[in-house]
N, C-alpha and C positions, 0 to 999 in steps of 0.2 A: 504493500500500500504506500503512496506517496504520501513523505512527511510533510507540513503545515509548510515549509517552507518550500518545497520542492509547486505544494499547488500554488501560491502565493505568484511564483514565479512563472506559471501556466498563466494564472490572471494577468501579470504583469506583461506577459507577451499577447495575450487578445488584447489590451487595450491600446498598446503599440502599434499591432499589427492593423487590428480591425478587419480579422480574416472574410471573404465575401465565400460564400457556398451557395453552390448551384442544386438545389432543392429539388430531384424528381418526387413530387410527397403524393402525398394521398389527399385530392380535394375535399376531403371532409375536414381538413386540419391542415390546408392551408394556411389561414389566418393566423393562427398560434404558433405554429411554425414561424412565417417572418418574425411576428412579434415576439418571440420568444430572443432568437437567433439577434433581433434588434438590442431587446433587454438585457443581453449576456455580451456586448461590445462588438457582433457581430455584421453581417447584411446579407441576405441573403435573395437570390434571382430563381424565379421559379419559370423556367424555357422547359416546358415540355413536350414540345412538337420536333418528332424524327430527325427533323431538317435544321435545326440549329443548338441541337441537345449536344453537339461535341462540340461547335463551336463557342459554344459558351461557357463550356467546362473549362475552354482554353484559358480565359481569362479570370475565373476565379482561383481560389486557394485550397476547394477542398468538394467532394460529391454525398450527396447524400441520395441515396436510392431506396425511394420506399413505395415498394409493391401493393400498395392500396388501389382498390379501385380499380384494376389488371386490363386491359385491353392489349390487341396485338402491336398498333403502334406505342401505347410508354413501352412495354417492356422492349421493343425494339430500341425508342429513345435512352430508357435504363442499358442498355449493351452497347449502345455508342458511346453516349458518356460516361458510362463505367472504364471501354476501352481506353479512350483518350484521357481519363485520367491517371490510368494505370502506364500510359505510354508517357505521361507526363510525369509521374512519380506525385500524383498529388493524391494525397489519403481519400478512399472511399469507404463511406459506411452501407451496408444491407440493412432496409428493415424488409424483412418477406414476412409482410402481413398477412396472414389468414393460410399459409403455406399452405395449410392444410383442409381447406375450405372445398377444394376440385382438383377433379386432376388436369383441369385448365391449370389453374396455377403453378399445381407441384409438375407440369412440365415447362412450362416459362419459367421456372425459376431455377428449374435445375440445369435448362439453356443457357440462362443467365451464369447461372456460377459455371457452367463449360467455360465462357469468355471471359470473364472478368472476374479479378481476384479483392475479394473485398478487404482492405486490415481492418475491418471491424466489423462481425455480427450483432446487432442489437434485437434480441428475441424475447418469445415467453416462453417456456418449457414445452409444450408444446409443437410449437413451432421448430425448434431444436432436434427435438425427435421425430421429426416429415423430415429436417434438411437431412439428418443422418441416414435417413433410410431409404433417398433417394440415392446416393453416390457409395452405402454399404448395405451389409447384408441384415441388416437391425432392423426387426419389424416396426413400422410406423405403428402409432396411436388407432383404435380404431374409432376413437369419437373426435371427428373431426371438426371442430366449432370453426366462429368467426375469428375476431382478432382477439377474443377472450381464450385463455391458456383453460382445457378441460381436464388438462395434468394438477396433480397435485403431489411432487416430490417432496422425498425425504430432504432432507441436508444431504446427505452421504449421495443418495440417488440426482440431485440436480446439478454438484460436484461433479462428481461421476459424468453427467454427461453435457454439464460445459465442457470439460477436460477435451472428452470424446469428441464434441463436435469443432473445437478450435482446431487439434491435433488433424483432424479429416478433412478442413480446409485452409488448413496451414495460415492461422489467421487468428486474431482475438477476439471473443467470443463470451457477450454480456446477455447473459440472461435471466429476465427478471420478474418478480414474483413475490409472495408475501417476505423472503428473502434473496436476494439480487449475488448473481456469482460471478465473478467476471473471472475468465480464465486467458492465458496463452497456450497452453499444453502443458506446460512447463509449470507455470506458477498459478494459482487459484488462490482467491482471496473471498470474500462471502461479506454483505455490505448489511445492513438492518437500519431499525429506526424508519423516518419516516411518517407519512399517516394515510390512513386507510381511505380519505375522501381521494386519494389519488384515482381511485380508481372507479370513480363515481363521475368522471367526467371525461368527454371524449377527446383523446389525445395525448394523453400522458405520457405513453411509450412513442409517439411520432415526433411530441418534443423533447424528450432523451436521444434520440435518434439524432436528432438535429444538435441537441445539445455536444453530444460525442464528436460528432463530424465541426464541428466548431475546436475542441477540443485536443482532436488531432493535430490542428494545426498549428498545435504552443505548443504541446507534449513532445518529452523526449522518446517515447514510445506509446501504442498503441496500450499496450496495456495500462501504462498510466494515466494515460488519457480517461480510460472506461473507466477505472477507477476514482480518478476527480470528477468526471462525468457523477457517475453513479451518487458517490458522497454526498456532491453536492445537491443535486436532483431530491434525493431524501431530506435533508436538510433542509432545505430549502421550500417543502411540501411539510416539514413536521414546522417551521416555523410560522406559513401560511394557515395552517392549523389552530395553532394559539393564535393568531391576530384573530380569526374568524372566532372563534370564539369566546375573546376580548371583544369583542364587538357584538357580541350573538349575531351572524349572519352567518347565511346558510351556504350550500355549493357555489352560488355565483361567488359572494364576496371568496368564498375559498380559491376561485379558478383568478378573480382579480390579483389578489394577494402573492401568486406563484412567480409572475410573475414581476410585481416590487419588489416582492425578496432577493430575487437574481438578480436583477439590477442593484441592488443594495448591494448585496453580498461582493458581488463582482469589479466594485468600484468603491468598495470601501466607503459606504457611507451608511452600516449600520453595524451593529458589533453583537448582537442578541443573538446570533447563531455558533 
């Protein structure tokens, strides 16, 4: 896990930098997405037409690809710009929402990971266990939900197969749940805290997603990335928490709240986290 001072120093380089990420998201969660990516020192360009989806990978800092919402040209547009940022060396993140929803999906996606190499999975358990069992011999899940995870692992079991799926696509590999793992093959770390209205409102995991692919771009490694990623994401959702309830206000003020706290947290203008 990155010590205080190593994220300190993540922060210190988005606000330098002010990394711009080209967003293939999921129009449900567009909006939160920019504003997210805005409130965390970043900017982000949402081109997701075939025709100028590497073109404008060229000129940001970082990809974020999220499989929501699946039709034949994004995922086309997601394997151009996934290509071109891989040809460019600039960090890509996978969110492959709902993997497991069709076998529309779970084959665009496993087309997808043929061509392009992500350094960062952002998943739910679930989802984890479709990517595995499309590229090995590990039976998939058989109740295949929407973008909600119908896994419910152990510790030992969700370890277990972060490990398994970073190591199978040589890549790191966050995936998260009422406990969050972030692994490289190599090293697994397990994240907590938190609050549970996360997951009461839509988006939470497409703005981690964006949050990590933001994160890349200060990080001395992907793995540390996902893990100030993560940290902070909980933190940041258990501080929106108590405001909201400082305030008696209900999901809305909670979803407002998420992001003032990142803005806060990230420019050092509140200290309560």
């Amino acid at each position: 896990m990155p010590h205080v001072t190593d994220i300190e120093i993540i922060f210190q380089n988005i606000r330098q930098k002010a990394p711009k990420i080209h967003c293939l998201t999921n129009p449900v969660t567009m909006q939160d997405v920019a504003n997210l990516l805005l409130a965390a020192g970043g900017s982000a360009v949402m081109g997701q037409n075939e025709k100028e989806a590497a073109e404008i990978t060229g000129f940001c800092q970082g990809t974020l690809l999220n499989t929501g919402v699946p039709d034949e040209a994004k995922i086309n547009a997601c394997i151009l710009a996934g290509k071109k940022a891989n040809a460019l060396r600039h960090p890509v993140v996978l969110d492959p929402v709902g993997v497991g929803a069709s076998a529309f999906r779970r084959k665009t996606i496993k087309n997808l990971l043929a061509q392009v190499h992500p350094d960062l999975i952002r998943c739910n358990q679930e989802e984890a266990a479709v990517l595995c069992s499309l590229f090995s011999d590990r039976t998939s899940p058989r109740s295949h939900g929407g973008v909600e995870s119908a896994l419910h692992l152990t510790e030992t079991d969700v370890c277990s197969t972060a490990t398994q799926t970073a190591k199978l696509f040589r890549t790191t590999v966050l995936i998260t749940g009422a406990m969050d793992v972030v692994s490289d093959g190599e090293n697994t770390q397990l994240l907590t805290g938190g609050d549970s209205r996360i997951c009461r409102i839509t988006g939470g995991g497409c703005m981690l997603s964006a949050l990590c692919a933001l994160f890349l771009c200060a990080a001395d490694s992907p793995f540390d990335a996902a893990c100030t990623a993560g940290i902070l994401w909980r933190e940041v959702a258990c501080c929106a928490g108590r405001r909201t309830d400082a305030t008696h206000g209900g999901i809305g003020t909670f979803h407002t709240q998420l992001f003032d706290v990142l803005e806060e947290k990230i420019f050092n203008t509140e200290t309560d986290l």
